[in-house]
N, C-alpha and C positions, 0 to 999 in steps of 0.2 A: 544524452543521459548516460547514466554508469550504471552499475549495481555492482556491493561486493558479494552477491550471492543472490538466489530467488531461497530463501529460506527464513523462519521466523526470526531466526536470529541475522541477519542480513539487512543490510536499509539498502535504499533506492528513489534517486534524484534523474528528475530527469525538467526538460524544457519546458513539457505540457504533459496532456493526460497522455494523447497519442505516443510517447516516449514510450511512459510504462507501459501502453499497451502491446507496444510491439517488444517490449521485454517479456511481459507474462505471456503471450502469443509463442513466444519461442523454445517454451521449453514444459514436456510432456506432465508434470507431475510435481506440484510444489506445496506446501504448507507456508502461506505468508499473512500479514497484519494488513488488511485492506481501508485504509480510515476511511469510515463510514459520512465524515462531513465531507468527503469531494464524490458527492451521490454520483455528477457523469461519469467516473472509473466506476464504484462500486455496481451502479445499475448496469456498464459495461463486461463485468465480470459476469455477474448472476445470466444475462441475455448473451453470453459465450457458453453456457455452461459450472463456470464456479460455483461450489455453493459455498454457504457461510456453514463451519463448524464449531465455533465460538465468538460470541460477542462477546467486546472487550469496552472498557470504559476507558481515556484518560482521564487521570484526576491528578492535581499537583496541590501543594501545599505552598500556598503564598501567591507572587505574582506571577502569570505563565504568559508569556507570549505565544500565539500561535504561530508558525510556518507558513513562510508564504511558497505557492508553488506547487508543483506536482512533487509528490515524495512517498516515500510507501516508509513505515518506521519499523525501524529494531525493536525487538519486542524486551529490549538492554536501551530502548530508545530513553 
């Protein structure tokens, strides 16, 4: 996996969930966009300690594909 950042404005690809995990494992203090539809990370966070400090919705206008994959998104996503 990569990340160009642990930050909201940051995205993040990785192989599986396990990728991210040991990305957000690594580093003390972050504000990131957890999507709440890959519930194994999100339920993963909350049972390390994360909490949630805002809920976000996506919404698009027209056709949207979803993302396949483990990914955490830019909040420029």
């Amino acid at each position: 996996g990569y990340a160009t950042g642990l930050a909201i404005d940051c995205h993040v690809e990785g192989g599986g969930n396990e990728d991210l995990q040991a990305m957000i494992a690594s580093v003390d203090e972050f504000r990131m966009l957890i999507p709440s539809r890959n519930t194994a990370l999100f339920h993963w966070c909350l049972d390390h300690g994360l909490r949630v400090a805002k809920q976000m919705n996506l919404m698009s206008v027209g056709l949207y594909n979803a993302r396949q994959g483990a990914w955490i998104p830019s909040i420029s996503y």
